[in-house]
MARKE-639565 format. One line per field, with one value per residue (C-alpha): residue number from 1; residue in three letters; x, y, z. Coordinates in nm, 4 decimals. Example, Ala and Ser with C-alpha at 12.3 -4.5 7.8 and 13.67 -1.06 7.14 Angstrom:
BEGIN
n <- 1; 2 $
res <- ala; ser $
c1 <- 1.2300; 1.3670 $
c2 <- -0.4500; -0.1060 $
c3 <- 0.7800; 0.7140 $
This chain:
BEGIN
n <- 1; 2; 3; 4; 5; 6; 7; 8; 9; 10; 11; 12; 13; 14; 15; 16; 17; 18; 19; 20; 21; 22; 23; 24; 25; 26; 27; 28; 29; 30; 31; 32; 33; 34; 35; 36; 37; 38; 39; 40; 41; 42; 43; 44; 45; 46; 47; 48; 49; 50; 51; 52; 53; 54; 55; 56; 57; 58; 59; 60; 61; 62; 63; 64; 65; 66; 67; 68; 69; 70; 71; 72; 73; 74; 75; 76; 77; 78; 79; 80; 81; 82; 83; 84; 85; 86; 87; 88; 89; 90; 91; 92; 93; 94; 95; 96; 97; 98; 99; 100; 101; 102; 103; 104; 105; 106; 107; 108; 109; 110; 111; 112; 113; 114; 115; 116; 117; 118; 119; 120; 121; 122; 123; 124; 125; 126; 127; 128; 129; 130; 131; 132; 133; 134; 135; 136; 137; 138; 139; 140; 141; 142; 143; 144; 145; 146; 147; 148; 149; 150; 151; 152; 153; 154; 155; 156; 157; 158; 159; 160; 161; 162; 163; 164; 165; 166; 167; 168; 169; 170; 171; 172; 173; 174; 175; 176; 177; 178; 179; 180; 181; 182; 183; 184; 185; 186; 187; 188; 189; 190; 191; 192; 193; 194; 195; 196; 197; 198; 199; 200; 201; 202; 203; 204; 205; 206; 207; 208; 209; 210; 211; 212; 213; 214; 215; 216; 217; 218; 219; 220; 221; 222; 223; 224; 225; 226; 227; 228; 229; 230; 231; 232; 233; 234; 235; 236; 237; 238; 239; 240; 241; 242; 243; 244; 245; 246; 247; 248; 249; 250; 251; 252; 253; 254; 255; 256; 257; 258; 259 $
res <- unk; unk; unk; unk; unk; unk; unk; unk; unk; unk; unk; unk; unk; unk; unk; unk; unk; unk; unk; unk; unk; unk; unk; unk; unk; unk; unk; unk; unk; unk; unk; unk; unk; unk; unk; unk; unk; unk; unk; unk; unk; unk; unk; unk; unk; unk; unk; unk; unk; unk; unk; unk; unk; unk; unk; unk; unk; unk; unk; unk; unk; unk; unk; unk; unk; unk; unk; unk; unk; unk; unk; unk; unk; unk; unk; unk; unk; unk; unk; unk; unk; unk; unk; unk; unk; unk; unk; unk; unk; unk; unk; unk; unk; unk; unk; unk; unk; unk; unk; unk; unk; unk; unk; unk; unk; unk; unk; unk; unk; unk; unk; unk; unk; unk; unk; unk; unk; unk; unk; unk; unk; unk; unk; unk; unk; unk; unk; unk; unk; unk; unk; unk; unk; unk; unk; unk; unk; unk; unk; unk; unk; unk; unk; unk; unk; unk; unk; unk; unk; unk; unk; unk; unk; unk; unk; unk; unk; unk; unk; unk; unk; unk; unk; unk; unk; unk; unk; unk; unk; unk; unk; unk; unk; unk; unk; unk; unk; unk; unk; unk; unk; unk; unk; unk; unk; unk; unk; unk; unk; unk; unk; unk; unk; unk; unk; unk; unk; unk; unk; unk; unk; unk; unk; unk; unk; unk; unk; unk; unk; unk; unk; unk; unk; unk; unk; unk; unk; unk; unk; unk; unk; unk; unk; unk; unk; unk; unk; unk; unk; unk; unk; unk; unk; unk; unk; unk; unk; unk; unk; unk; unk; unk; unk; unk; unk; unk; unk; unk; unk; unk; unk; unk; unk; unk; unk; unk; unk; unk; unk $
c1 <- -4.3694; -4.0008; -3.7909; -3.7966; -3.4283; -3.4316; -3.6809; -3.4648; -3.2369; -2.9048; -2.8866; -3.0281; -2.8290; -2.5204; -2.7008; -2.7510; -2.3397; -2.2916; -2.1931; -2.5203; -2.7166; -2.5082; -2.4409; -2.7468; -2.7159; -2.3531; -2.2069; -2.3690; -2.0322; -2.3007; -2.5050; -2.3272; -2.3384; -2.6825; -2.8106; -2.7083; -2.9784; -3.3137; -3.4803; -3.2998; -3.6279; -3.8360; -4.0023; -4.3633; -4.3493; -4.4608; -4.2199; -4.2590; -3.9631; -3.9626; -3.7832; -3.7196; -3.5443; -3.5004; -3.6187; -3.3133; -3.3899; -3.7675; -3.5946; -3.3344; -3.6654; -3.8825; -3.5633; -3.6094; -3.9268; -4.1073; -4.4966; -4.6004; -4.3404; -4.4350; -4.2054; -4.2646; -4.0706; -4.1520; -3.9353; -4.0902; -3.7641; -3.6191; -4.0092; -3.9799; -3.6908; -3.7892; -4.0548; -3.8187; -3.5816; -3.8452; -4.0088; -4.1711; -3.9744; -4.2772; -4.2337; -4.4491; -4.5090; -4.3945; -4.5960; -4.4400; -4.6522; -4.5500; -4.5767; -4.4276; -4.2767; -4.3708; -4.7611; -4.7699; -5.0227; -5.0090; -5.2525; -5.2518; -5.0299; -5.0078; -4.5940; -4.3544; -4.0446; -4.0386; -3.6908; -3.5495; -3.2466; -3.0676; -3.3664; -3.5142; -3.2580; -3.4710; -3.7495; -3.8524; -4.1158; -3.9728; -4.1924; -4.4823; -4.3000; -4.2123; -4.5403; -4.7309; -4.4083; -4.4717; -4.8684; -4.8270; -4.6145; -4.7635; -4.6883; -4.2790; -4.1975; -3.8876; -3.7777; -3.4502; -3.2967; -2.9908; -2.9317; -2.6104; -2.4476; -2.5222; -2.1418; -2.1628; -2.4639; -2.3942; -2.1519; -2.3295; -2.0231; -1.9622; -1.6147; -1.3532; -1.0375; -0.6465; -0.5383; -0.3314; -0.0722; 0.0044; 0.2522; 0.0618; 0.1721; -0.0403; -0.0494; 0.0442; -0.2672; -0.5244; -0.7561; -1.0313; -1.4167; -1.4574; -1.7384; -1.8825; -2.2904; -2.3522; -2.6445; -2.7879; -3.0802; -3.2532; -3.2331; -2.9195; -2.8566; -2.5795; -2.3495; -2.3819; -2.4021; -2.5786; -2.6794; -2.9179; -2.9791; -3.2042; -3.1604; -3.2057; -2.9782; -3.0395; -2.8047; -2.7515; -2.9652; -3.2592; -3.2786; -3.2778; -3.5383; -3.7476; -3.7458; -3.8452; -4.1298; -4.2826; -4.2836; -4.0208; -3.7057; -3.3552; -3.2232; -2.9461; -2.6884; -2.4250; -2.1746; -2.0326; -1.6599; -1.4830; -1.1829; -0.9371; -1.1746; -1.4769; -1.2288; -1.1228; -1.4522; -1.5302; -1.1753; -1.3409; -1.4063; -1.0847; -0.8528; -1.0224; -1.0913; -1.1518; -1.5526; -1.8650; -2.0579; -2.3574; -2.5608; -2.7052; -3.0275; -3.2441; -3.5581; -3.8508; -4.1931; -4.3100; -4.5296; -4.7994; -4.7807; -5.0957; -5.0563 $
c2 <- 3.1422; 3.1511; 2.8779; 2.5242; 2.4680; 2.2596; 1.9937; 1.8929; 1.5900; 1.6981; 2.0368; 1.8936; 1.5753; 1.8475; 2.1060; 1.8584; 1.8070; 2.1611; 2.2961; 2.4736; 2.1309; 1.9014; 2.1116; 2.3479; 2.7239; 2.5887; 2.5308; 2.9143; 3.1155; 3.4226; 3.3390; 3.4746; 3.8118; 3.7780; 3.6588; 3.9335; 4.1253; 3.9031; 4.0131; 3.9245; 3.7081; 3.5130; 3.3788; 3.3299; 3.5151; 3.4034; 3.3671; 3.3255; 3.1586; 3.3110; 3.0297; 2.7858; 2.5316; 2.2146; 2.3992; 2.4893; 2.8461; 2.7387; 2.4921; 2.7418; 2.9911; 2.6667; 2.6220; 2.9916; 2.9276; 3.0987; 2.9682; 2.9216; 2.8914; 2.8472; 2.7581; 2.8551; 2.6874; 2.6225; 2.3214; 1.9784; 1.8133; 2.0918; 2.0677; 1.6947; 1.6683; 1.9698; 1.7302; 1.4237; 1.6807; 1.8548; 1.6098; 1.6416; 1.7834; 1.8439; 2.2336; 2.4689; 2.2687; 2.4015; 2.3979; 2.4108; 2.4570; 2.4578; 2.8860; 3.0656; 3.3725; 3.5405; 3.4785; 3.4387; 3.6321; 3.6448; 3.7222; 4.0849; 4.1249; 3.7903; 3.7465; 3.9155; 3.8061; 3.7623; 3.5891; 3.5043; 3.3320; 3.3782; 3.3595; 3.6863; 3.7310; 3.4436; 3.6451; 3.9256; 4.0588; 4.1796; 4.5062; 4.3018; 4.0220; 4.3164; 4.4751; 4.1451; 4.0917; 4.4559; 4.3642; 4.0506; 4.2023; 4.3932; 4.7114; 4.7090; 4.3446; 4.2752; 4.1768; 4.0156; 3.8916; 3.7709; 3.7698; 3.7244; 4.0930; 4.2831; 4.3016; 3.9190; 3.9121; 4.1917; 3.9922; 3.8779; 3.6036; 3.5768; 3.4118; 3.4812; 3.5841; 3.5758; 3.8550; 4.0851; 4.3066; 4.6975; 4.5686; 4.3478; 4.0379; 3.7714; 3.7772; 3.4559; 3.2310; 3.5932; 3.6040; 3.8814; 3.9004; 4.1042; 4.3825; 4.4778; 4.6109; 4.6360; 4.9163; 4.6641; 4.5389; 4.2504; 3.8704; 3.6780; 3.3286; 3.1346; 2.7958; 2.7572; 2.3620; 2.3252; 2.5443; 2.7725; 2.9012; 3.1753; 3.5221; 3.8944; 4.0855; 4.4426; 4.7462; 4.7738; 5.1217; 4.9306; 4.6920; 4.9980; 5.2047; 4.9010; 4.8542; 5.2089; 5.2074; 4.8963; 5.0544; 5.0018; 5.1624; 4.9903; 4.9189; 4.7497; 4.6113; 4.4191; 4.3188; 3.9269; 3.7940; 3.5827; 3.5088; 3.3103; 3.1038; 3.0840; 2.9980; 2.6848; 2.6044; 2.6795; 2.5925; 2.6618; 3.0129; 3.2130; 3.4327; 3.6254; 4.0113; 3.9821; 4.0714; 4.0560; 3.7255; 3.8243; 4.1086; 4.1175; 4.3146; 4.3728; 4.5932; 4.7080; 4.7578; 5.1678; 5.1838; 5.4525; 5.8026; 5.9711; 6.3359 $
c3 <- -7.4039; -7.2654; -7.3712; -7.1913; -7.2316; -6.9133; -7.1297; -7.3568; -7.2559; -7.3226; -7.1161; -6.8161; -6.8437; -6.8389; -6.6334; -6.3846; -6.3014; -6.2561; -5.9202; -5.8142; -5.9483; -5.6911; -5.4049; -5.4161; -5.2775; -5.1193; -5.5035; -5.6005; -5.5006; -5.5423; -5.2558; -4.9209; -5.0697; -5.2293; -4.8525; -4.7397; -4.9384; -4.7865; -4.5135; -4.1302; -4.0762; -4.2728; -3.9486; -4.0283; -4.4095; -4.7050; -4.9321; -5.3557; -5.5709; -5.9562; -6.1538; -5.8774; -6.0461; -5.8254; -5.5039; -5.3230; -5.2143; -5.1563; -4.8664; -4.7197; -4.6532; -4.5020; -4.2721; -4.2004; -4.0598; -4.3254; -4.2975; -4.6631; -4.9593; -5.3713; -5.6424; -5.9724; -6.2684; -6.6542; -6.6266; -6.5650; -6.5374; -6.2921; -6.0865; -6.0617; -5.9043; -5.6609; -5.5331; -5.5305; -5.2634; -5.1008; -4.9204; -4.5613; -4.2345; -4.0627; -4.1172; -4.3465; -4.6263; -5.0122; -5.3000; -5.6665; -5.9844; -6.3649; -6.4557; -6.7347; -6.6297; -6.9203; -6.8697; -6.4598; -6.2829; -5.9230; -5.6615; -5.4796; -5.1608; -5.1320; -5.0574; -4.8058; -5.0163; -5.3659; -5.4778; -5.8121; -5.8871; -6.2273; -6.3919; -6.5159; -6.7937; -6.9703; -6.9841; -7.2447; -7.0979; -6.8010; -6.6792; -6.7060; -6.4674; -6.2309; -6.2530; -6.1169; -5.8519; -5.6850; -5.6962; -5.5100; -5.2416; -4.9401; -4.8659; -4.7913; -4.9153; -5.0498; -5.4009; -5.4266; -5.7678; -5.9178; -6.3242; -6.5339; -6.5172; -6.8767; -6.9222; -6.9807; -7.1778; -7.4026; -7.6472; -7.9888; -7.9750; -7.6065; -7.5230; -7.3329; -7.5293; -7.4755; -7.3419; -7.4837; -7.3116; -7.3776; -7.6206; -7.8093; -7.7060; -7.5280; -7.1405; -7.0564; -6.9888; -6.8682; -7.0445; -7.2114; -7.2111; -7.5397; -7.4372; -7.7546; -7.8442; -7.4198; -7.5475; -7.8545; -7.6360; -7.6729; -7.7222; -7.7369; -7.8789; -7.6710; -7.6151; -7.2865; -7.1919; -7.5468; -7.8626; -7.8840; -7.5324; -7.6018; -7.2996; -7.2770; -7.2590; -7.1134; -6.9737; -6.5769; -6.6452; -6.7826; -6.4815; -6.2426; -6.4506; -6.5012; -6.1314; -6.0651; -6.3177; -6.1629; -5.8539; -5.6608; -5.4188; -5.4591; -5.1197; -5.2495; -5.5869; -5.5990; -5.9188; -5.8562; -6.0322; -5.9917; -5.7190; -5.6289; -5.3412; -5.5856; -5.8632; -5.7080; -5.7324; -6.1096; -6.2686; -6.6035; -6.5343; -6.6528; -6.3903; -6.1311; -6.1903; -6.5533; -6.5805; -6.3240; -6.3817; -6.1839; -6.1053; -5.7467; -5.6825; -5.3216; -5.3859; -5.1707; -5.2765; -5.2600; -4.9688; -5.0971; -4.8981; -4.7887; -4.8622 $
């Protein structure tokens, strides 16, 4: 099972102050460009949430016009305040159900979208998680996902570093992130709002091959730092240009050719 770090009181009490928490998809400085990647429509699709958290993409795509939209999350906490948001606009309604990502099956060609939002690098078994995401998807549906980019997940002591100039001396108040065992695969224990914040971490290569395996074209990818606009917003994220936070992903299911 993946872990519930949500659950526990102190990271959600802290979780919920962050940016993305309060402001929803406005306070994610990823989103214009990972927009970009959805489909121009989601006028009468149905549309599936991987890790939904507290529901703010599964309202953007109701607003859309999408007709039927389904959150899954493993969090109770992050589910239960979904609802308490959510509510009734008199539009397609949204349904969200507790699902580990690591044990979800979903039902065949059942989606048009599939979306995940920073998410996926919580989960180990990610080719089986693909796998049931290209089955659920009709022929041509779209897959778009965002994770933490491997360059900041690679780090067995992830921190960011003063930086150092060509003569050894410290460059003023830069700072480094320290890229060290990018191709040692696997899980990663962190401090990120707490201890103990378990993720995978894999190469940029095995998100693309994984992809490919499970069935899927990459239409588009997209690397997301830091700059001086988003900065403002996250003053405790060090100077601009430094590393890529996020890595952006838009995929299409293979349609099968006849021969």
């Amino acid at each position: 099972m993946a872990q519930n770090i949500y659950d526990t009181p102190d990271f959600f009490a802290a979780y919920s102050k962050y940016p993305r928490a309060v402001d929803g998809l406005s306070g994610a400085s990823e989103w214009p460009r990972l927009k970009i990647m959805l489909p121009a429509s989601l006028q009468s699709r149905r549309v599936l949430d991987l890790g939904c958290g507290d529901g703010w993409f599964c309202r953007w795509a109701r607003g859309q016009g999408a007709a039927e939209v389904h959150g899954l999350d493993v969090s109770q906490n992050m589910l239960e305040r979904a609802a308490r948001l959510t509510g009734d606009d008199g539009t397609a309604p949204i349904s969200f159900a507790r699902v580990d990502l690591e044990a979800v099956r979903l039902p065949a060609e059942a989606y048009d979208l599939v979306f995940s939002g920073l998410a996926l690098h919580y989960v180990e078994g990610l080719e089986e998680l693909l796998r049931q995401v290209q089955m659920s998807l009709v022929p041509g549906g779209r897959f778009v996902f965002s994770v933490e980019h491997p360059v900041f997940t690679a780090p067995l002591r992830p921190g960011f570093i003063d930086a150092v100039g060509v003569r050894g001396e410290e460059d003023g108040d830069r700072k480094q992130w320290p890229l060290d065992s990018y191709f040692s695969q696997g899980g990663r224990e962190v401090s990120w709002l707490v201890d103990g914040v378990r993720k995978q971490h894999r190469t940029m290569g095995a998100y693309i091959e994984a992809l490919l395996r499970s069935g899927f074209e990459l239409e588009a990818l997209d690397e997301w730092g830091r700059t001086e606009e988003t900065g403002r917003m996250h003053p405790d994220w060090p100077n601009e240009g430094v590393c890529p936070r996020f890595l952006l992903v838009g995929a299409r299911k293979r349609e099968s050719r006849g021969l």
